[in-house]
C-alpha positions as CSV (number, residue, x, y, z in Angstrom):
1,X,134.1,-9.8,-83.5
2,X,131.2,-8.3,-85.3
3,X,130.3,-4.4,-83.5
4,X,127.3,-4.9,-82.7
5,X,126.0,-1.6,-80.5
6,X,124.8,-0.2,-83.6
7,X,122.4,-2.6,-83.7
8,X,121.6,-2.7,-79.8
9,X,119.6,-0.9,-77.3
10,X,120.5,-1.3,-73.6
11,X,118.6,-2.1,-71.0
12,X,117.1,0.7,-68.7
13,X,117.0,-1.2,-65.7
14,X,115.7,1.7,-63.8
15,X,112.7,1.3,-64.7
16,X,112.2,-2.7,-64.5
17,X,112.7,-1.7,-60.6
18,X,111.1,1.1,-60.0
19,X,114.7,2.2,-58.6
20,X,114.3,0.0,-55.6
21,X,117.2,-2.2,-56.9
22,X,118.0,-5.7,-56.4
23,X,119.3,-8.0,-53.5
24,X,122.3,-10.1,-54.1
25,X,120.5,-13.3,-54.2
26,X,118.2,-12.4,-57.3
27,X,118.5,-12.2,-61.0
28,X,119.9,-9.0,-62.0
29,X,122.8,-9.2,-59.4
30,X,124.2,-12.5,-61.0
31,X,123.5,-11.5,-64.9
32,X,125.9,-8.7,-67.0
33,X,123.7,-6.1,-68.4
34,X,124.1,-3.8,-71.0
35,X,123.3,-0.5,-69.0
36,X,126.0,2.1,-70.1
37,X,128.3,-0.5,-72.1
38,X,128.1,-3.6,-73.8
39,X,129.2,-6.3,-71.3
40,X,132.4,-8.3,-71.9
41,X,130.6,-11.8,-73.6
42,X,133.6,-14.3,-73.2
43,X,132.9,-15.9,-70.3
44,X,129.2,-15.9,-71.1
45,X,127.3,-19.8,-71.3
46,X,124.3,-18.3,-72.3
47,X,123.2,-14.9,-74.2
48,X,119.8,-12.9,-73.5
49,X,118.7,-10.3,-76.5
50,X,114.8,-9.0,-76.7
51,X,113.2,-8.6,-79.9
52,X,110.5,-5.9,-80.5
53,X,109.4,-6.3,-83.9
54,X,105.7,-8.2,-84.3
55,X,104.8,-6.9,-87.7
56,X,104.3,-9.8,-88.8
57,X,101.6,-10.9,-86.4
58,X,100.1,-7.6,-87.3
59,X,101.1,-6.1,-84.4
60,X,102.3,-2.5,-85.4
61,X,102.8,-0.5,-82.5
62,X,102.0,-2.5,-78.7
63,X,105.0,-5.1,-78.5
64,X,108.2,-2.7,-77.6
65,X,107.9,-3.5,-74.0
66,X,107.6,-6.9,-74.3
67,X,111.0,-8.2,-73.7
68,X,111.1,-5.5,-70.9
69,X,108.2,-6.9,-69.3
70,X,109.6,-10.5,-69.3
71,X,113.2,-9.2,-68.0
72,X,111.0,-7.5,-65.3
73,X,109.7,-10.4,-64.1
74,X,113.1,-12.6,-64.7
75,X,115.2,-10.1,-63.2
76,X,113.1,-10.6,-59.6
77,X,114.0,-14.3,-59.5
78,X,116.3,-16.2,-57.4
79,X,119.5,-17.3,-59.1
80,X,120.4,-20.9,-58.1
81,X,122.7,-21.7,-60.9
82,X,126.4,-19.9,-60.2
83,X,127.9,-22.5,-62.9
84,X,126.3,-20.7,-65.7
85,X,126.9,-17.5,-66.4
86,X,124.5,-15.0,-68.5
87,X,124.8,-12.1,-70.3
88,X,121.8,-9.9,-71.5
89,X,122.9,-7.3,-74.2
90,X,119.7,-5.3,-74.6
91,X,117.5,-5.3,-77.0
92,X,117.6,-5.2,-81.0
93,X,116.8,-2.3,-82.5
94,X,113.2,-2.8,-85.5
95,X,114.4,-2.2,-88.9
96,X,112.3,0.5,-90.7
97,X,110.5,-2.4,-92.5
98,X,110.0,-6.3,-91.6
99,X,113.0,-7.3,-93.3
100,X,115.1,-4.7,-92.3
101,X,114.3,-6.2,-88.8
102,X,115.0,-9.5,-89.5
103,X,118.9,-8.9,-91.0
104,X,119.6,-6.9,-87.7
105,X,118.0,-10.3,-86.2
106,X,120.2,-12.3,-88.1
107,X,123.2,-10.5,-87.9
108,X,123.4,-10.4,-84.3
109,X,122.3,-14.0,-83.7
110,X,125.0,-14.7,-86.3
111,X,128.0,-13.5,-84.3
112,X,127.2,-14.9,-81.2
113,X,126.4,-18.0,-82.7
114,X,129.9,-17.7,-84.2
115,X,131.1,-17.4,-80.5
116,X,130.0,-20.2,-79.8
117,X,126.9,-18.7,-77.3
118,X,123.5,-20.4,-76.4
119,X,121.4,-17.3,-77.7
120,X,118.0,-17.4,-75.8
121,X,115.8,-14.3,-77.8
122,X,112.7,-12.5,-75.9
123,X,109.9,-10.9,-77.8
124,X,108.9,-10.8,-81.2
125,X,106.1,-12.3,-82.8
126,X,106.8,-16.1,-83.9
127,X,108.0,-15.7,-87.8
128,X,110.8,-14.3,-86.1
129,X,111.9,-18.2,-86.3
130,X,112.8,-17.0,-89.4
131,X,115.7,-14.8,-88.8
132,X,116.6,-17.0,-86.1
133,X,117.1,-19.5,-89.2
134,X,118.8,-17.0,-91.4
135,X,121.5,-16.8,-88.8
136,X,122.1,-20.3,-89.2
137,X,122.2,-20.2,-92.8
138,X,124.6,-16.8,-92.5
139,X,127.4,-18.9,-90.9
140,X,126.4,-22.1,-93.5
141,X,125.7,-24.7,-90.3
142,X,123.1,-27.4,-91.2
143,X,120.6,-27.5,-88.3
144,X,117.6,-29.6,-86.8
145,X,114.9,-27.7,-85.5
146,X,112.0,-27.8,-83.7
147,X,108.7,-25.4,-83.1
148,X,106.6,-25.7,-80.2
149,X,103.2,-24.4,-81.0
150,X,99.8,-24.7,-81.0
151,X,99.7,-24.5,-84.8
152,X,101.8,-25.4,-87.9
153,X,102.9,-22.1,-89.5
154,X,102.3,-23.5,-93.3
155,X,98.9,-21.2,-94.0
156,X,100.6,-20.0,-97.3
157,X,97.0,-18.2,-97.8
158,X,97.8,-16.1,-95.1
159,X,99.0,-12.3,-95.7
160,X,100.5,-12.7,-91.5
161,X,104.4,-14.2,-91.7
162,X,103.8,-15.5,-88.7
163,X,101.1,-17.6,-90.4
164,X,103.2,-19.2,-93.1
165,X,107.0,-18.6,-92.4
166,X,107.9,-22.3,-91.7
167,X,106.9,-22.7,-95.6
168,X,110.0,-20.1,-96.6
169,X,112.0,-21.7,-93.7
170,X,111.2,-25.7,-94.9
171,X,111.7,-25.4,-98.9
172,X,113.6,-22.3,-99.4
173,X,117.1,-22.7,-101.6
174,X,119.7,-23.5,-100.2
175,X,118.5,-25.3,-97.2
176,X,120.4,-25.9,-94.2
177,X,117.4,-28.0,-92.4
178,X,118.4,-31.6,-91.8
179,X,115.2,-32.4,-89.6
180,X,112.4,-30.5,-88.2
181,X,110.0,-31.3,-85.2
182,X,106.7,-29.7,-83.9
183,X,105.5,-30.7,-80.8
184,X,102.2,-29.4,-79.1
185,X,99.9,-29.2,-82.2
186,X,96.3,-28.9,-81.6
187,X,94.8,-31.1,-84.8
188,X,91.3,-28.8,-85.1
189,X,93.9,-25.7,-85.9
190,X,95.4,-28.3,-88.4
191,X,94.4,-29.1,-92.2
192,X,94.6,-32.6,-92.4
193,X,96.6,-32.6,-95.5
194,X,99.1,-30.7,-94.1
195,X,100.0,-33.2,-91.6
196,X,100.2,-35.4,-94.8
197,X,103.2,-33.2,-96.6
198,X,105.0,-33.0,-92.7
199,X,104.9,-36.8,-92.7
200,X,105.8,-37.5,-96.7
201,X,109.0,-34.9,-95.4
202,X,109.7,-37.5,-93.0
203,X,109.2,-34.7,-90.6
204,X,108.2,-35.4,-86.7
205,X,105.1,-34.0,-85.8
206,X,103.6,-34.7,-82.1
207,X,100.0,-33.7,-81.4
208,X,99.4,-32.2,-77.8
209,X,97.8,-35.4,-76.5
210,X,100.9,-37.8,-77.0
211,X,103.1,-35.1,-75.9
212,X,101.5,-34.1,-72.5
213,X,100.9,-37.8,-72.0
214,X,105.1,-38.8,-72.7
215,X,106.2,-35.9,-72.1
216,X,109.6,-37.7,-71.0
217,X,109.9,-38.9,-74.6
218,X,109.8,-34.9,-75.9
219,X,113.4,-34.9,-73.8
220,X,115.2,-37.2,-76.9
221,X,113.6,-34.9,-79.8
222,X,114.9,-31.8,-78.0
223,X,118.4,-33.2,-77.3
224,X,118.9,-33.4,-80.6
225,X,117.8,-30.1,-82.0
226,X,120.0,-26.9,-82.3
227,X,117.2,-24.2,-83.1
228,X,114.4,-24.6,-80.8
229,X,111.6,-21.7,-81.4
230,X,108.6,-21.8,-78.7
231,X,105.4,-20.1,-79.4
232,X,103.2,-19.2,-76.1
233,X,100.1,-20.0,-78.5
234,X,100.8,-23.7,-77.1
235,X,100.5,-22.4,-73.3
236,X,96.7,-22.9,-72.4
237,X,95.5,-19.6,-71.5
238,X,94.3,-20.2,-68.3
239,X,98.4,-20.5,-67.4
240,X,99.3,-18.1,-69.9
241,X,96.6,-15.2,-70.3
242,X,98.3,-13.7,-73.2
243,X,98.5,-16.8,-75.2
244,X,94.2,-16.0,-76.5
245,X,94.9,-19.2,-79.1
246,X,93.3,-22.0,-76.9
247,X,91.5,-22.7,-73.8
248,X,93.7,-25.9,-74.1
249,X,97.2,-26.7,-74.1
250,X,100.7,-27.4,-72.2
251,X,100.4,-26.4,-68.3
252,X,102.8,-24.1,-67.0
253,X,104.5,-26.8,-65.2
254,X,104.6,-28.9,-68.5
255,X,105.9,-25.5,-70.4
256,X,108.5,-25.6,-67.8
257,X,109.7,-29.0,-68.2
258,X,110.1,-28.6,-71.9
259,X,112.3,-25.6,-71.8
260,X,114.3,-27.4,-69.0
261,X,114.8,-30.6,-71.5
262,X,115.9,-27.9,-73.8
263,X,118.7,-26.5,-71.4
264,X,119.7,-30.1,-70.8
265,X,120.9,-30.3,-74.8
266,X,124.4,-29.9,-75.6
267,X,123.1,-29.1,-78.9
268,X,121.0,-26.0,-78.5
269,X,122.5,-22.9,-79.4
270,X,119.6,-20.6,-79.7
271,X,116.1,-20.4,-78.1
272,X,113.2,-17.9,-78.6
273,X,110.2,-17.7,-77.2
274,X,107.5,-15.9,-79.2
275,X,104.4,-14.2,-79.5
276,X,103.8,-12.2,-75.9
277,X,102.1,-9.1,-76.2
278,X,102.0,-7.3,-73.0
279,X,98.3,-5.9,-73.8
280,X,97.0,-9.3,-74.2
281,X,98.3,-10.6,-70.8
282,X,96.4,-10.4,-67.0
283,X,98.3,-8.9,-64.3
284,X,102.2,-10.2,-66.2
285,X,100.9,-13.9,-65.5
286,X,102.6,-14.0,-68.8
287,X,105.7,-12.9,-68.3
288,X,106.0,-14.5,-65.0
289,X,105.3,-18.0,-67.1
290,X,108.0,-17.0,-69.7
291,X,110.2,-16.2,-66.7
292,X,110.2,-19.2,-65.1
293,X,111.1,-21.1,-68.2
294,X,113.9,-19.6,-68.8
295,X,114.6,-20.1,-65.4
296,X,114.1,-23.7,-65.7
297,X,116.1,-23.6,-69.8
298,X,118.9,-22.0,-67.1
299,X,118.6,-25.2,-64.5
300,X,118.9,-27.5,-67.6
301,X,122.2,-25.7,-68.8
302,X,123.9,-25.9,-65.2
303,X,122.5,-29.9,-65.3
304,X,124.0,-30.1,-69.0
305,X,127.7,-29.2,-67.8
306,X,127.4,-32.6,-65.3
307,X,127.2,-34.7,-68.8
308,X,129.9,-36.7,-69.9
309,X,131.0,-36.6,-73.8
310,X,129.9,-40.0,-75.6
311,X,133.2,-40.8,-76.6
312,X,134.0,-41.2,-73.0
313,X,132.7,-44.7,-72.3
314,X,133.3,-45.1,-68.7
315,X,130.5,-42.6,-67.9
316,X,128.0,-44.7,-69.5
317,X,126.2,-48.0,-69.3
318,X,126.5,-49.7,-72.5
319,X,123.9,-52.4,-74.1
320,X,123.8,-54.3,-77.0
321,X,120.4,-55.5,-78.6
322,X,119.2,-56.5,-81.8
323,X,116.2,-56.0,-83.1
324,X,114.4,-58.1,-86.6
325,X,118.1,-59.0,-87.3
326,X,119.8,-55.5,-86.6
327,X,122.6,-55.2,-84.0
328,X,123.2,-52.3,-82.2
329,X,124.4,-50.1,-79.0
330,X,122.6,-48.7,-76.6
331,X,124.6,-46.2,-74.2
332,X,123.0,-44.9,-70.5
333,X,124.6,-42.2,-69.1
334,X,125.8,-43.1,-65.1
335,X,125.7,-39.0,-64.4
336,X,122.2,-38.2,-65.7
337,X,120.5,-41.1,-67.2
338,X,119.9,-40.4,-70.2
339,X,119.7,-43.0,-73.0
340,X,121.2,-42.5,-76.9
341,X,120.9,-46.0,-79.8
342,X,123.6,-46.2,-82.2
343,X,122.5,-46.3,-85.1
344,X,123.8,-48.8,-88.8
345,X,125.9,-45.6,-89.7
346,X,127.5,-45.9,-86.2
347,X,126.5,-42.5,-85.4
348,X,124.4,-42.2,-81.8
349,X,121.4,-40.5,-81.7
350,X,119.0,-39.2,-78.3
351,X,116.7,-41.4,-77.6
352,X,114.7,-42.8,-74.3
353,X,114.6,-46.0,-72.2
354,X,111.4,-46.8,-74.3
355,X,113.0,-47.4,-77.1
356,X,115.5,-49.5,-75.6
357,X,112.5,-51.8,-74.0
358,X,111.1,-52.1,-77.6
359,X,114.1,-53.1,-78.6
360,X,114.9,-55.9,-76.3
361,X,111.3,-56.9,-77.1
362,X,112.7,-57.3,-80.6
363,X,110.4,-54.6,-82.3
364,X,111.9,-51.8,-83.8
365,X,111.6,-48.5,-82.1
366,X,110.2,-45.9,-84.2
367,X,112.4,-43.2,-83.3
368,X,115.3,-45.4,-84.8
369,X,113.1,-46.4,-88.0
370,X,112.3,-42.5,-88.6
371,X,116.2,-41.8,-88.6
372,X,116.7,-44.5,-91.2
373,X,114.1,-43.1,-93.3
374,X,116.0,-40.0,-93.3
375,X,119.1,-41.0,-93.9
């Protein structure tokens, strides 16, 4: 195992409490926390590490306490879920410049991705994506990944990273990305032509309309994605104060249900949530909004561990339908209902009961049209 306290700072829970302390029923009782020592990881389902480093937002100085503020608030909550267990090992130390803060990013992410953890990262301004990526392409694992933002980080006019990293992340050499997905876009923050390029990639992009209005069918897209990166720019403010993009966007309730469909995925092993700054938000309604999706991320893990592996057919409902001359499988899962379509390579992919009713209908449903495109 990599050492990585050189590279951590612990948390000073002391003064998340006020010294009050915590009752046995709430967060902090049920977590390990690296007060004094770095806590033994092996056991661990799922990893907590805050980021401070928001230079590239242009945020130079106001975002240390920012994954302090969310723990704050995360700490105070009720822990229902005694089938996962957490692990938060403090908070990574900024680099002397932007880079220097995105290898220390990398590197950690990097070994307890090699562990096998579900990383969940606090803080940081959102072109921290990027080192969340690098950690990826450190341990050479092809990934699919998927931004939830209000906007489409491709402004390559920008001087902010956080404007235009996805452009380094989507084309740089070598690339590990086998499919990207954006959901939550608001089109009047979006050049038309750059929706264009995202669709010629065969990339999925879902404006905030379609996704607030099926939000059930965002559940397949983030089943299948490893590197999930959420942005609280796609929060509308009046749910998320510190999110000043848009006076429109997801609902808290719809945040939550996102980062719950996340948890649910077998195949997401890290999660950050980006772009709080404490001085932007009202009263921590913020933080308190961050904390309850992770919460909910946490409720989708424990739900996760009731799934059966595909290869074990008896836990699942299996159809066969053909569509314009195609055969193929549909499998329903008898623990948690959830739908995946074979697809010509034999391989199964997520998808939803909507595409199986297309199917029967015999039209072909797009989410099984876009893989072939890819492929």
């Amino acid at each position: 195992m990599y050492d990585l306290h050189d590279f951590l700072k612990p948390v000073l829970i002391n003064t998340l409490n006020g010294d009050n302390g915590y009752n046995d029923g709430q967060f902090a009782k049920n977590i390990n926390i690296y007060q004094t020592e770095l806590p033994d990881i092996t056991d661990a389902d799922i990893v907590l590490v805050g980021v401070t480093e928001t230079r590239g937002c242009g945020a130079f100085d106001n975002a240390e306490a920012a994954p302090d503020v969310i723990r704050k608030e995360l700490y105070q909550l009720h822990f229902w879920h005694k089938d996962v267990s957490i692990a938060d090992i403090g908070n990574i130390k900024t680099g002397a410049t932007l880079n220097d803060s995105y290898a220390a990013i990398k590197t950690v992410i990097a070994e307890l991705l090699r562990q096998n953890k579900t990383v969940v990262i606090l803080g940081g301004s959102h072109d921290i994506t990027l080192a969340q990526y690098f950690a990826y392409k450190e341990l050479n694992k092809i990934v699919e990944a998927t931004c939830i933002d209000a906007n489409i980080n491709l402004r390559g006019e920008s001087p902010e990273r956080s404007e235009n990293f996805l452009m380094e992340m989507l084309t740089g050499e070598p690339n590990l990305i086998k499919h990207y997905n954006h959901i939550g876009f608001q089109s009047y923050f979006v050049h038309p032509r750059m929706l264009e390029t995202m669709d010629k990639l065969r990339f999925d992009c879902f404006r905030l309309g379609v996704a607030k209005e099926n939000i059930e069918e965002m559940e397949p897209v983030l089943r299948n994605t490893h590197l999930l990166s959420f942005d609280i720019s796609a929060i509308k403010y009046s749910d998320a104060p510190a999110s000043l993009q848009s006076p429109n966007g997801f609902t808290g309730e719809e945040a939550c249900m996102l980062t719950r469909y996340a948890g649910m995925s077998n195949n997401i092993s890290s999660f950050g949530i980006y772009g709080y700054l404490p001085q932007d938000d009202v009263n921590n309604l913020t933080a308190r909004q961050i904390a309850q999706m992770l919460w909910y991320f946490i409720d989708g893990k424990s739900r996760s561990k009731q799934e059966a592996a595909i290869e074990d057919r008896n836990n699942f409902n299996e159809y066969h339908s053909s569509f314009t001359e195609v055969e193929t499988i549909f499998l329903q899962s008898k623990k948690t209902g959830r739908w995946w379509l074979q697809l010509p390579n034999k391989k199964f992919i997520a998808c939803s009961y909507k595409d199986y009713i297309h199917a029967s209908q015999n039209e072909i449903p797009e989410r099984w049209l876009r893989a072939q495109e890819r492929n």
